[in-house]
MARBA-3410 file (N, C-alpha, C, O; in Angstrom, 1 decimal):
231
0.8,-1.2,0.0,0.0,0.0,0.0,0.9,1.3,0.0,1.9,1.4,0.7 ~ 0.3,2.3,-1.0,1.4,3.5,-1.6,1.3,4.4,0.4,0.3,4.3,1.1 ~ 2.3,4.9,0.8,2.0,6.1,2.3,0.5,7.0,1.7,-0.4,7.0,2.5 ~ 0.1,7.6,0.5,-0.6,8.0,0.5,-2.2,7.4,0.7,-3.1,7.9,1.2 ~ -2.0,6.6,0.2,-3.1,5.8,0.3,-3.6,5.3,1.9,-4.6,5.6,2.6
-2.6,4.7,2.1,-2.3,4.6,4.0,-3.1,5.8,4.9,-3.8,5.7,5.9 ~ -2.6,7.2,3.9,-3.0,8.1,5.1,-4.8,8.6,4.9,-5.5,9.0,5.8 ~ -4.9,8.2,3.5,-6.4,8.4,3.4,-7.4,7.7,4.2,-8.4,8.1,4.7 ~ -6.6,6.3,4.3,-7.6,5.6,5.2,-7.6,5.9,6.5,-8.6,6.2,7.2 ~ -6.2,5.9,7.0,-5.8,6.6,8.3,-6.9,7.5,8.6,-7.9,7.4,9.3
-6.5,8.6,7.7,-8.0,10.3,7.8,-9.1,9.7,8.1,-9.8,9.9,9.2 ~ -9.4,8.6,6.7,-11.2,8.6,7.3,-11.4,7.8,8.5,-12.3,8.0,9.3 ~ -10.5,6.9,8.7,-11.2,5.7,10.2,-11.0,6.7,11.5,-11.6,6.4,12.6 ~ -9.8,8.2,11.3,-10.2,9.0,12.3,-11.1,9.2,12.6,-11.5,8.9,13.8 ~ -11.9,10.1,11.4,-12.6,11.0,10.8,-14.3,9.9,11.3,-15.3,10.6,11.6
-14.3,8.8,11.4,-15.0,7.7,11.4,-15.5,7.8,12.7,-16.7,8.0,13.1 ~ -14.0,7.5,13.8,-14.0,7.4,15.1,-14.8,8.5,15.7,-15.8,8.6,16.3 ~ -13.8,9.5,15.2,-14.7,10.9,15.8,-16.1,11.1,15.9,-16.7,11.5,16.9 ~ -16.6,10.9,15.0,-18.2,11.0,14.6,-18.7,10.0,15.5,-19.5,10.5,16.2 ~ -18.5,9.0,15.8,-18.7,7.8,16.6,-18.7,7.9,18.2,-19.5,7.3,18.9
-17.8,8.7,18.6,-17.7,9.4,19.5,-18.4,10.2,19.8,-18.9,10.1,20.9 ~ -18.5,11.5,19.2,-19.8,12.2,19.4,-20.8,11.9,19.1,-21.6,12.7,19.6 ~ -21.6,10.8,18.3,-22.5,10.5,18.4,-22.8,9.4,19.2,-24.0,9.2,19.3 ~ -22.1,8.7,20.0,-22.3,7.9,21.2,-22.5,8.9,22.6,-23.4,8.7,23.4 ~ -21.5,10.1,22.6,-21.4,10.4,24.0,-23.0,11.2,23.9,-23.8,11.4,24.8
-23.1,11.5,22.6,-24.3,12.6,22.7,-26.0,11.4,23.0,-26.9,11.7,23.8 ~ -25.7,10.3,22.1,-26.9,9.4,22.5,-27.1,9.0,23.8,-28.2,8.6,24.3 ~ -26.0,9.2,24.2,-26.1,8.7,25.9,-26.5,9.3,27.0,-26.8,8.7,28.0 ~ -26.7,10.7,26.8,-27.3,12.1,27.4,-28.2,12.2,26.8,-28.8,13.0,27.4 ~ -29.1,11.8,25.6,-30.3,12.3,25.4,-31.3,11.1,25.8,-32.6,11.2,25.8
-30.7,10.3,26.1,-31.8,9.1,26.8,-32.2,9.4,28.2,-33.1,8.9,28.9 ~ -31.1,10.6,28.6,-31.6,11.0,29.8,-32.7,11.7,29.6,-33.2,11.7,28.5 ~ -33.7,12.5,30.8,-34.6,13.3,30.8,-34.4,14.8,30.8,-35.3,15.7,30.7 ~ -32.9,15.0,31.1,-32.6,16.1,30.7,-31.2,16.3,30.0,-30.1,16.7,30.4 ~ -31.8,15.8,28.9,-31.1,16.4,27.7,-31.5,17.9,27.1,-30.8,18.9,26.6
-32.9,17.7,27.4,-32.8,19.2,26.6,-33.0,20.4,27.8,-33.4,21.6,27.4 ~ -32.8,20.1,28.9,-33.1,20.9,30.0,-31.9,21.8,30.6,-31.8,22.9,31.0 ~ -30.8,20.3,30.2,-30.3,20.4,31.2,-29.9,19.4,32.7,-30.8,18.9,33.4 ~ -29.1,19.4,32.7,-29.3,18.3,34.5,-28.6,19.9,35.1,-28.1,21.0,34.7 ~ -29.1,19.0,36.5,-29.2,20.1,38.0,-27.8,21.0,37.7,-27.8,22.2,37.4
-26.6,20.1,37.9,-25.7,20.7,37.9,-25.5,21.9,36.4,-25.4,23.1,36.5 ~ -25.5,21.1,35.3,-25.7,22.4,34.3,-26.0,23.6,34.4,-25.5,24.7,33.9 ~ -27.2,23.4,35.4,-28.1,24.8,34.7,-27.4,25.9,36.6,-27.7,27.1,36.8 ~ -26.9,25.2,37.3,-26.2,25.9,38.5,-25.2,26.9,38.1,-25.1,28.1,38.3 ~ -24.3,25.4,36.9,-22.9,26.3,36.7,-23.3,27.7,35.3,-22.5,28.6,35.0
-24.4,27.5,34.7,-24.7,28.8,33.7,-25.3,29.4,34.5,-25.5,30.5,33.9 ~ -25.9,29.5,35.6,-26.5,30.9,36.6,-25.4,30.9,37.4,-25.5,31.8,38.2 ~ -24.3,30.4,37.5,-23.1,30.6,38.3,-22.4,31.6,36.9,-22.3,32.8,37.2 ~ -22.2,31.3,36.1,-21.1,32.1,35.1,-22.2,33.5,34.7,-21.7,34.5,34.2 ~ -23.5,33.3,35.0,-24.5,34.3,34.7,-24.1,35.7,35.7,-23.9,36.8,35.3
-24.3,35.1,36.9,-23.7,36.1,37.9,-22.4,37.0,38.1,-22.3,37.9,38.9 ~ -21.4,36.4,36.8,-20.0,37.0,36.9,-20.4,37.8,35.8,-20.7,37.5,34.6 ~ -20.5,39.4,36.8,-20.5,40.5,35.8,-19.2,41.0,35.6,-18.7,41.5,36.6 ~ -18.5,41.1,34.2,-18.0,41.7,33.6,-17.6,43.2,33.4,-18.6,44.0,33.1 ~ -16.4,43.7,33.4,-16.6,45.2,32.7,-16.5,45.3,32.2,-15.5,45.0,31.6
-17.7,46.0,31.4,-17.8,46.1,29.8,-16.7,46.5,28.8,-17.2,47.0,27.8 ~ -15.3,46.2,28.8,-14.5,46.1,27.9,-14.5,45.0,27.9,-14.8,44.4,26.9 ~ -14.1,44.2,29.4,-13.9,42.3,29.3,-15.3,41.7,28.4,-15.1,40.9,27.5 ~ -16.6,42.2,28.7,-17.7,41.5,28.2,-17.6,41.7,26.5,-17.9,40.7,25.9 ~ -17.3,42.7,25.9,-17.2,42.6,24.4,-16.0,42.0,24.1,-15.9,41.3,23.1
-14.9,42.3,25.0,-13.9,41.2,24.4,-14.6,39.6,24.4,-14.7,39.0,23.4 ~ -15.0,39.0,25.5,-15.9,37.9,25.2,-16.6,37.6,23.9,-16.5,36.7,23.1 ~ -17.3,38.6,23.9,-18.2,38.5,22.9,-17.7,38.0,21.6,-18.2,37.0,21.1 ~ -16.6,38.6,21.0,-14.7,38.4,20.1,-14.5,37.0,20.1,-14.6,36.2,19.3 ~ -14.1,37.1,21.5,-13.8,35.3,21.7,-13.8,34.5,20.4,-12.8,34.4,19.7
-15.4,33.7,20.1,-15.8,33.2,19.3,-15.5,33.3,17.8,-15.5,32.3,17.1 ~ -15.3,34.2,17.6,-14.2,34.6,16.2,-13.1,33.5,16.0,-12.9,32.9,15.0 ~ -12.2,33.4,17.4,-11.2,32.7,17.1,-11.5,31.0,17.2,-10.6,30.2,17.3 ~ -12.6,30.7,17.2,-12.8,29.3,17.5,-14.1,28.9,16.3,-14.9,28.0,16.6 ~ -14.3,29.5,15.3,-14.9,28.9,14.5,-14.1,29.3,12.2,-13.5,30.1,11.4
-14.8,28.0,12.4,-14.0,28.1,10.8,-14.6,29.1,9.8,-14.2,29.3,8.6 ~ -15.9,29.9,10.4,-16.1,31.1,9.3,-14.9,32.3,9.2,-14.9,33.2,8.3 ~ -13.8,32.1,10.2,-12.5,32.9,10.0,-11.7,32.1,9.9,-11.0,32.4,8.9 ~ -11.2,30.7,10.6,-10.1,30.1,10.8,-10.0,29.4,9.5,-8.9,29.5,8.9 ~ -11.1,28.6,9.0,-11.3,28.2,7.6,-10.5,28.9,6.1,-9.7,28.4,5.3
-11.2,30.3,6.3,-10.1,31.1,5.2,-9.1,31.2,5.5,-8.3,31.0,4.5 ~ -8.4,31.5,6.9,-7.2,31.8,7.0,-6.6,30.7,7.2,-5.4,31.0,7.1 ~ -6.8,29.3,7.5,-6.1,28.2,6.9,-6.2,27.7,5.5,-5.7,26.6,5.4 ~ -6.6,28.1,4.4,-6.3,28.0,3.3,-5.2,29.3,2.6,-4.7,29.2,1.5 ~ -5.2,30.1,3.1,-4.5,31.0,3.3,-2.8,30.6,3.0,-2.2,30.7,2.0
-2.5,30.1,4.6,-1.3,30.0,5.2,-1.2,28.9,4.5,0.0,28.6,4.2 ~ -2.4,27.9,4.0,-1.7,26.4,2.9,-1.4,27.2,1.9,-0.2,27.4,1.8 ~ -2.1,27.8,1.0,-1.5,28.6,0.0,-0.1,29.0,0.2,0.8,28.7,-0.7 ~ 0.2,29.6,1.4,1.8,30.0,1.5,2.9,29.0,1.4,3.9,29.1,0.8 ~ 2.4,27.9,2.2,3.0,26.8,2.7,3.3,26.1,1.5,4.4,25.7,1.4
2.7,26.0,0.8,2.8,25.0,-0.3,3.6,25.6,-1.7,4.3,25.0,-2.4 ~ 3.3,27.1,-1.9,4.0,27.7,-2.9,5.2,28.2,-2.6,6.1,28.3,-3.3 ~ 5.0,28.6,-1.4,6.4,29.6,-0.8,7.2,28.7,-0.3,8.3,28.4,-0.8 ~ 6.6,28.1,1.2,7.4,26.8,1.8,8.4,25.6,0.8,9.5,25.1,1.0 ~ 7.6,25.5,0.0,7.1,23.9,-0.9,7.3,23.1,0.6,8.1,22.2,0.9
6.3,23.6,1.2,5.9,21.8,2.5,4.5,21.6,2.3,3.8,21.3,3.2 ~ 4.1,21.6,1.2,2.8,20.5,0.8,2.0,19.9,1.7,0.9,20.1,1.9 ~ 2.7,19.2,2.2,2.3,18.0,3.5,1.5,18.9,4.9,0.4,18.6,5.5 ~ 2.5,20.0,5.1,1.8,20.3,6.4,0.7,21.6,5.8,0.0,22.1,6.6 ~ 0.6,21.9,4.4,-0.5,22.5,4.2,-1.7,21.6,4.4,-2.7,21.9,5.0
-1.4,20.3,3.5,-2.5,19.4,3.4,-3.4,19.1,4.7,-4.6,19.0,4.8 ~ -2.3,18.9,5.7,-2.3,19.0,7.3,-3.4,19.6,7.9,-4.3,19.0,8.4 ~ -3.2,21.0,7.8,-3.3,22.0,8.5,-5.1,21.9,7.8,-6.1,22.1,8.6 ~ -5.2,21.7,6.5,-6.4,22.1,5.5,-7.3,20.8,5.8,-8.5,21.1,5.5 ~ -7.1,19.5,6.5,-7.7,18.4,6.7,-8.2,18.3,8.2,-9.1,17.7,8.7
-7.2,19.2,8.8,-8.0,19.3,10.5,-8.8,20.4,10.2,-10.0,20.2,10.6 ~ -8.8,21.2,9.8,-10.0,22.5,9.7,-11.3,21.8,9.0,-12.3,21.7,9.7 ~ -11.2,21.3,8.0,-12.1,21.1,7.2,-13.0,20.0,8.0,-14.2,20.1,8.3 ~ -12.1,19.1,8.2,-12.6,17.9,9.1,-13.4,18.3,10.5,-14.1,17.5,11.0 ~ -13.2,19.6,11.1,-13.7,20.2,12.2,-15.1,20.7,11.8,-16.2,20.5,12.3
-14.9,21.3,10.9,-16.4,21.9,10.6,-17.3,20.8,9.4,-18.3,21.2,8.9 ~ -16.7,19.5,9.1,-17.8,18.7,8.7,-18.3,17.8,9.8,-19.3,17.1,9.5 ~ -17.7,17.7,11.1,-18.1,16.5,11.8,-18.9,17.3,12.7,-19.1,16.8,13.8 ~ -19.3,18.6,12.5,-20.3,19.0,13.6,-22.1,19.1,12.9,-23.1,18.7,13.5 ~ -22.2,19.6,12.0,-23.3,19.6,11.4,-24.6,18.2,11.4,-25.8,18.3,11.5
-24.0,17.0,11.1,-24.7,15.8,10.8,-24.9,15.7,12.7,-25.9,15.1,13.1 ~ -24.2,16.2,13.4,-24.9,15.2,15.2,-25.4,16.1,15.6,-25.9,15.9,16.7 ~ -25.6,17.7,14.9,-26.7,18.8,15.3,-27.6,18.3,14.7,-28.3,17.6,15.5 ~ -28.0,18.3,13.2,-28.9,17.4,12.6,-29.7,16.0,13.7,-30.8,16.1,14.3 ~ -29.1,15.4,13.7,-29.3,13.9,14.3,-29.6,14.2,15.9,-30.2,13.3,16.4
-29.2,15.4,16.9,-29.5,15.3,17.7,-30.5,16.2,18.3,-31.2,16.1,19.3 ~ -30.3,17.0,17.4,-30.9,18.5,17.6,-31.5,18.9,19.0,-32.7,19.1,19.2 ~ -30.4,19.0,20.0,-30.7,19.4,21.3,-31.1,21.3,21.5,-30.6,22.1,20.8 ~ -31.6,21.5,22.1,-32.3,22.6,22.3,-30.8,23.2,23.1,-29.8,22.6,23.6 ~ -30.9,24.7,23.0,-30.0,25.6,23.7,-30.9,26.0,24.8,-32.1,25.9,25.2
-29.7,26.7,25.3,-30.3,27.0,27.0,-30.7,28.1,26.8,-30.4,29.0,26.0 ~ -31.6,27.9,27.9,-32.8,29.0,27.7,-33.0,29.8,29.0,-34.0,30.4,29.3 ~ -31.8,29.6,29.6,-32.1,30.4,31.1,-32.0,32.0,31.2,-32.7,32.8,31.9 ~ -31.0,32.1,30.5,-30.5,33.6,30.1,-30.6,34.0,28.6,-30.5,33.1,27.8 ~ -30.8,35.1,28.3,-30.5,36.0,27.0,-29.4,35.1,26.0,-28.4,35.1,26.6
-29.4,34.7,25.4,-28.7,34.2,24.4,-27.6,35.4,23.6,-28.0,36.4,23.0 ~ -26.2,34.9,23.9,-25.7,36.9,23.2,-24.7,36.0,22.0,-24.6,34.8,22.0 ~ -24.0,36.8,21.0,-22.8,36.3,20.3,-23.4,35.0,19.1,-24.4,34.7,18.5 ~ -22.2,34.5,19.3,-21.8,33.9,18.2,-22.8,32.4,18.3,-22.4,31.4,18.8 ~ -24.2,32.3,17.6,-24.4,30.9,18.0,-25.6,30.2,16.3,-26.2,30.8,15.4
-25.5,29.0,16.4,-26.4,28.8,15.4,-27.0,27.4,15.4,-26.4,26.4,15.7 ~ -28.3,27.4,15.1,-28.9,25.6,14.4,-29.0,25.3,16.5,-29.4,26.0,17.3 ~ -28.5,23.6,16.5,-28.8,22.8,18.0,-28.0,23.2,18.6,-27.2,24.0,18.1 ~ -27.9,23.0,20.1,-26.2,23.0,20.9,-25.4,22.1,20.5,-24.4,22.5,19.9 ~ -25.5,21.1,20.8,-24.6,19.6,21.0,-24.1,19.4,19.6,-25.0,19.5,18.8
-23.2,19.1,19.4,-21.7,19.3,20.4,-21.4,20.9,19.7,-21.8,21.4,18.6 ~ -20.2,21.5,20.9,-19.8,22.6,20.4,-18.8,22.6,19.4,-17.7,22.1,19.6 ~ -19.0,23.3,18.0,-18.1,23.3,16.8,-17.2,24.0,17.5,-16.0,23.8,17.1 ~ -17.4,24.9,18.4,-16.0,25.8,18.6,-14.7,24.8,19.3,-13.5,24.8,18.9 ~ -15.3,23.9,20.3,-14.3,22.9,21.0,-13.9,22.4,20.3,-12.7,22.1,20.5
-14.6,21.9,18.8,-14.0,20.7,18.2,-12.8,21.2,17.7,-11.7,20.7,17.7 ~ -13.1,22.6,17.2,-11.6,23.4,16.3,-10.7,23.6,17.4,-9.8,22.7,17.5 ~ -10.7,24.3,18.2,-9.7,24.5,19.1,-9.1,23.3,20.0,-8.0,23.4,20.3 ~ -10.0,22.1,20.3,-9.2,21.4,20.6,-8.0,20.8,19.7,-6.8,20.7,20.0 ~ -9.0,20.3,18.1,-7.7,19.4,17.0,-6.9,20.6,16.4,-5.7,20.5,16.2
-7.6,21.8,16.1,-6.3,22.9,15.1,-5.6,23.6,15.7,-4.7,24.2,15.0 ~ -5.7,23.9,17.2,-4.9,25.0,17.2,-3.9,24.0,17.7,-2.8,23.9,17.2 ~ -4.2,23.1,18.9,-3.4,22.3,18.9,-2.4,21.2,18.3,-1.4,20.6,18.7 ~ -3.2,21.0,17.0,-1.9,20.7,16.0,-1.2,21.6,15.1,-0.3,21.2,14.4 ~ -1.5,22.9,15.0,-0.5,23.8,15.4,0.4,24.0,16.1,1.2,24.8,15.7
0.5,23.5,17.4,1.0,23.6,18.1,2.4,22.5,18.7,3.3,22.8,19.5 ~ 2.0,21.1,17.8,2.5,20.0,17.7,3.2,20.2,16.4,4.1,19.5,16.0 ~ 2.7,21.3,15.8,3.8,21.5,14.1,4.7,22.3,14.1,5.6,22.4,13.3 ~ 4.4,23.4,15.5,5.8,24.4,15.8,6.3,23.8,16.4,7.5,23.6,16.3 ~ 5.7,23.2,17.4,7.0,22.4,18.4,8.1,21.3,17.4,9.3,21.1,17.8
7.7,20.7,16.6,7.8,20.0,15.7,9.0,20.4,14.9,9.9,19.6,14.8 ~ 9.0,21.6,14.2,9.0,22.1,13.1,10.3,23.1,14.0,11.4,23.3,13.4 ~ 10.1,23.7,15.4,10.8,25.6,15.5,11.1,25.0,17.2,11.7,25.8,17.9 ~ 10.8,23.9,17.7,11.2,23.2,19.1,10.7,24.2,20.0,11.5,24.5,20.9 ~ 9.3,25.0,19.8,8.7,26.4,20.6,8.1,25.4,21.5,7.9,24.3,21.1
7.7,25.7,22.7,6.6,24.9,23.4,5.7,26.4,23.9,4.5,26.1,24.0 ~ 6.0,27.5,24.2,4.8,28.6,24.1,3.4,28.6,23.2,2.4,29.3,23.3 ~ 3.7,27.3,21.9,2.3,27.6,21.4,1.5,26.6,21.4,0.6,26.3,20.7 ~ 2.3,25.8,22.6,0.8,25.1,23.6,0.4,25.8,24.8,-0.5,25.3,25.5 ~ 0.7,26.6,25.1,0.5,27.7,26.2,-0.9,28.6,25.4,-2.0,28.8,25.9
-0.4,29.0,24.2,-1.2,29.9,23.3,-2.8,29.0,23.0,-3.9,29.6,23.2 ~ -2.7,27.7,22.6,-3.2,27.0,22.3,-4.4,26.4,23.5,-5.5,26.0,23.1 ~ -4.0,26.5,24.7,-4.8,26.3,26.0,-5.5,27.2,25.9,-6.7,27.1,25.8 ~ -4.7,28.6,26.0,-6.0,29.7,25.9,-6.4,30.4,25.4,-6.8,31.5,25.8 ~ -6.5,29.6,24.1,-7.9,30.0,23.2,-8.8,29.1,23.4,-10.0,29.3,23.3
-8.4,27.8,23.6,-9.4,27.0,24.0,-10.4,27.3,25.4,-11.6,27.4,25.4 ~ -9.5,27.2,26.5,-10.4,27.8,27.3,-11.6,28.9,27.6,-12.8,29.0,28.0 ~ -10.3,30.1,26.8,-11.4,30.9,26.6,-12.7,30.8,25.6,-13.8,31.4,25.9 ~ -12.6,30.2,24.6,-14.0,29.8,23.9,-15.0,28.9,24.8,-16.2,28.9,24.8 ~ -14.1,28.0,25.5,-15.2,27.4,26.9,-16.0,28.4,27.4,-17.2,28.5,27.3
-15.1,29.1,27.9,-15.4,30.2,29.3,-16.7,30.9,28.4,-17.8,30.9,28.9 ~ -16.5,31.4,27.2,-17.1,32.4,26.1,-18.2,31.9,26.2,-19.1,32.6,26.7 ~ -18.5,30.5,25.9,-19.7,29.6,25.2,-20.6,29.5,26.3,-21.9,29.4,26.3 ~ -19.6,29.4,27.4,-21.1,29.3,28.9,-21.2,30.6,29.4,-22.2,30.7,30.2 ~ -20.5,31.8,29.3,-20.8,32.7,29.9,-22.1,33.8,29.0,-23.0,34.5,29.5
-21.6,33.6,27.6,-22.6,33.7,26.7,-23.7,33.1,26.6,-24.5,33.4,25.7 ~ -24.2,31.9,27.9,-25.2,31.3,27.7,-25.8,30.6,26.2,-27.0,30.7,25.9 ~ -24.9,29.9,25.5,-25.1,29.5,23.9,-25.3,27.9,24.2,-26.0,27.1,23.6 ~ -24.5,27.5,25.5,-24.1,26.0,25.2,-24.6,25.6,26.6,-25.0,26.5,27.3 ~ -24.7,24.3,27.0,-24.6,23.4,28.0,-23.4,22.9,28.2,-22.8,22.7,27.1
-22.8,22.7,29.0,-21.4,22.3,30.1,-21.1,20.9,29.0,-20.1,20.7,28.4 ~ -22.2,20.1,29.0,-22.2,18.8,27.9,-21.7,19.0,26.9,-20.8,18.3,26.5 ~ -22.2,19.9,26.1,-21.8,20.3,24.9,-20.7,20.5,24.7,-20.4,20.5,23.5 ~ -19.7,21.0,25.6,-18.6,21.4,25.3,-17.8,20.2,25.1,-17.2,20.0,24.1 ~ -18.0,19.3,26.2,-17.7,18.4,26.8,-17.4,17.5,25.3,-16.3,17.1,24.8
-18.7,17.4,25.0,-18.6,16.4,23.5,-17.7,17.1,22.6,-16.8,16.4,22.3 ~ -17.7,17.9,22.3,-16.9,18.8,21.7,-15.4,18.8,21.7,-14.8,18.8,20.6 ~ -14.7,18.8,22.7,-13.4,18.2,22.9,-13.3,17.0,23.2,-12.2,16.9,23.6 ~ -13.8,16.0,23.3,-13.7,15.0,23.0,-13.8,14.2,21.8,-13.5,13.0,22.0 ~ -14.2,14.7,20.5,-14.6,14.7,19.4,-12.9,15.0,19.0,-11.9,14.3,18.7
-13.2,16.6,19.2,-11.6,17.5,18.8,-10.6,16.6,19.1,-9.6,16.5,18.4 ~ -11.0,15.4,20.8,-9.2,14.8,20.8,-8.9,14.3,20.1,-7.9,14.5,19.5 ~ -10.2,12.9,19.8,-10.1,11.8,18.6,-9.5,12.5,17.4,-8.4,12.2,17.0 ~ -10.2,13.4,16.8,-9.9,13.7,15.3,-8.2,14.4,15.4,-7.5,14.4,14.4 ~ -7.8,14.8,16.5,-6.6,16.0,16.5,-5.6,14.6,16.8,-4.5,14.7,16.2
-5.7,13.4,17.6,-4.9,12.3,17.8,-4.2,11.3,16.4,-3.2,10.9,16.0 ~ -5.9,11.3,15.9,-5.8,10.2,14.8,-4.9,11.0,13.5,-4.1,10.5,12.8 ~ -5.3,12.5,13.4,-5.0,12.6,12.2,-3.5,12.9,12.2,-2.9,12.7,11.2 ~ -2.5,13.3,13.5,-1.3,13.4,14.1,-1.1,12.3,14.0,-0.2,12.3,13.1 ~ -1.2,11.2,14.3,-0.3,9.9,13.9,-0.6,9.7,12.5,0.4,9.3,11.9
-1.8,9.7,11.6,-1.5,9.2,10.5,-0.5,10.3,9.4,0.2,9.9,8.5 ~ -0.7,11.5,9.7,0.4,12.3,9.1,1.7,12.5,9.4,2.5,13.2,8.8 ~ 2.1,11.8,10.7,3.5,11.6,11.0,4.1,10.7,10.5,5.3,10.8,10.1 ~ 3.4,9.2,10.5,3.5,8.2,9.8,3.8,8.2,8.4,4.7,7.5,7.9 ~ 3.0,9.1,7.7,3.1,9.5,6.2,4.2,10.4,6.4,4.5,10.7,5.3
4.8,10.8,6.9,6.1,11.6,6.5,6.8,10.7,6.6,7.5,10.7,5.6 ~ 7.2,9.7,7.5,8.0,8.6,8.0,7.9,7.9,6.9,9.1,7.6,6.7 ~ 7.2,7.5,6.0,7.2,6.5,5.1,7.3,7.1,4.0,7.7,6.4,3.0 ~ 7.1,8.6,3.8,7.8,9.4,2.9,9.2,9.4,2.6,9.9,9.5,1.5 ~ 9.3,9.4,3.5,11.1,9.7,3.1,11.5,8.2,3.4,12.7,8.1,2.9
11.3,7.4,3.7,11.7,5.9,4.1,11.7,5.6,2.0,12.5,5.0,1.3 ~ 10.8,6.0,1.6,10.4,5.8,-0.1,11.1,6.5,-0.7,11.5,6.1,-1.8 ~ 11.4,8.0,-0.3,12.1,8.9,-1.3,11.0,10.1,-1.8,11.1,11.3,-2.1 ~ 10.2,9.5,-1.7,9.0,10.5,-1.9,8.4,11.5,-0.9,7.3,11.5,-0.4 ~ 9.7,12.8,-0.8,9.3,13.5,0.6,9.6,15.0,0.0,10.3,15.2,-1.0
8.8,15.8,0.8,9.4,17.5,0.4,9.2,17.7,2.2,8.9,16.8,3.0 ~ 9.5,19.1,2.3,10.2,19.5,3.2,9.3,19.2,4.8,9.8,18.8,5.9 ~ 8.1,19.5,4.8,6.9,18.9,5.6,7.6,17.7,6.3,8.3,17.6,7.3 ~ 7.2,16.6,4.9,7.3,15.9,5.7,8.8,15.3,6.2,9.0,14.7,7.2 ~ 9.8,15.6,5.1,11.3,15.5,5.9,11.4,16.4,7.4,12.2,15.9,8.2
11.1,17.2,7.7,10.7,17.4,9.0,10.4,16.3,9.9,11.2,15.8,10.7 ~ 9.3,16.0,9.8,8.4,15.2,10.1,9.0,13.9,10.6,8.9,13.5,11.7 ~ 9.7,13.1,9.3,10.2,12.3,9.8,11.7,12.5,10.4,12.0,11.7,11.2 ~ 12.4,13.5,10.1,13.6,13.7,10.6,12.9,13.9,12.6,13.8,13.9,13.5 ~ 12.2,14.0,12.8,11.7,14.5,14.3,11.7,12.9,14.8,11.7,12.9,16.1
11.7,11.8,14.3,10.8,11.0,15.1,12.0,10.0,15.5,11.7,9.0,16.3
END
């Protein structure tokens, strides 16, 4: 079997898992009776985060937040930086990379909104960034798998470890954003990075793999000679 070939399958049985994942953890909470309510503790910790008033600079920066955790920005601007990567760099590989965890983030959320279609919370004012069911949060999925394999590609690539530091907090703060904004349930996030680990795990070993077997073949540009020179 050609490395390429390898990694397609690699992608989809990720890409497979993931979905499987969030649609188990999510089937498993709507058999409850408060799926669409809410359980006790849920609806404590969004009138707990309800209570933390803001000064109104911190509260529109919140509001911001969500910018950085969905692919109506991060989407273009990773086809972008592949554009550079691939023409400027010639590292092909970690464009392709970079272009298959975004992409892959904002297709594996739509079909378990569809399929689950949990109600948003309805305790508070609904503010910012939100659309369609709750479950699972598209914003966790991205910031869990992209920024953090970003983060695994500079360390990788420049031996930085600050941009897992960087990478925590944007994640967190789109958490913090998504309940304080009252858009999500605590669950939802929940599925959400869990979703994000599978897909950000699987697709990190099968493209490291493919660089390893790239250059083991001869068939390597600079990506993935990285890549495998790291391992």
């Amino acid at each position: 079997m050609t490395p390429k070939r390898r990694l397609a399958l690699e992608v989809g049985a990720t890409y497979a898992c993931a979905w499987l994942v969030g649609i188990a953890y999510g089937f498993s909470m709507r058999w409850t009776p408060q799926w669409n309510s809410g359980a006790a503790w849920e609806r404590s910790l969004l009138r707990w985060f309800h209570q933390q008033q803001l000064p109104p600079w911190l509260d529109w920066l919140v509001l911001q937040v969500p910018l950085t955790g969905t692919n109506l920005t991060i989407l273009p601007a990773m086809i972008g930086i592949g554009w550079w990567l691939w023409k400027r760099k010639h590292q092909g590989t970690l464009a392709v990379q970079l272009l298959v965890v975004a992409i892959g983030s904002l297709s594996l959320n739509p079909t378990m909104k569809y399929l689950l279609d949990r109600d948003r919370p309805d305790l508070f004012p609904r503010r910012g960034m939100y659309n369609w069911a709750s479950y699972p949060s598209g914003h966790l999925i991205l910031t869990t798998s992209l920024y953090f394999t970003i983060a695994l590609l500079l360390h990788r690539e420049r031996g930085w470890r600050w941009p897992f530091a960087a990478a925590a907090l944007v994640f967190f703060a789109n958490a913090y954003s998504r309940l304080y904004l009252a858009v999500h349930w605590p669950t939802d996030l929940i599925g959400g990075m869990l979703i994000g680990l599978v897909w950000l795990g699987g697709t990190w070993f099968a493209f490291s793999r493919y660089g390893y077997a790239s250059c083991a073949s001869g068939t390597v540009d600079g990506g993935t000679l990285a890549s495998a020179s790291a391992r």
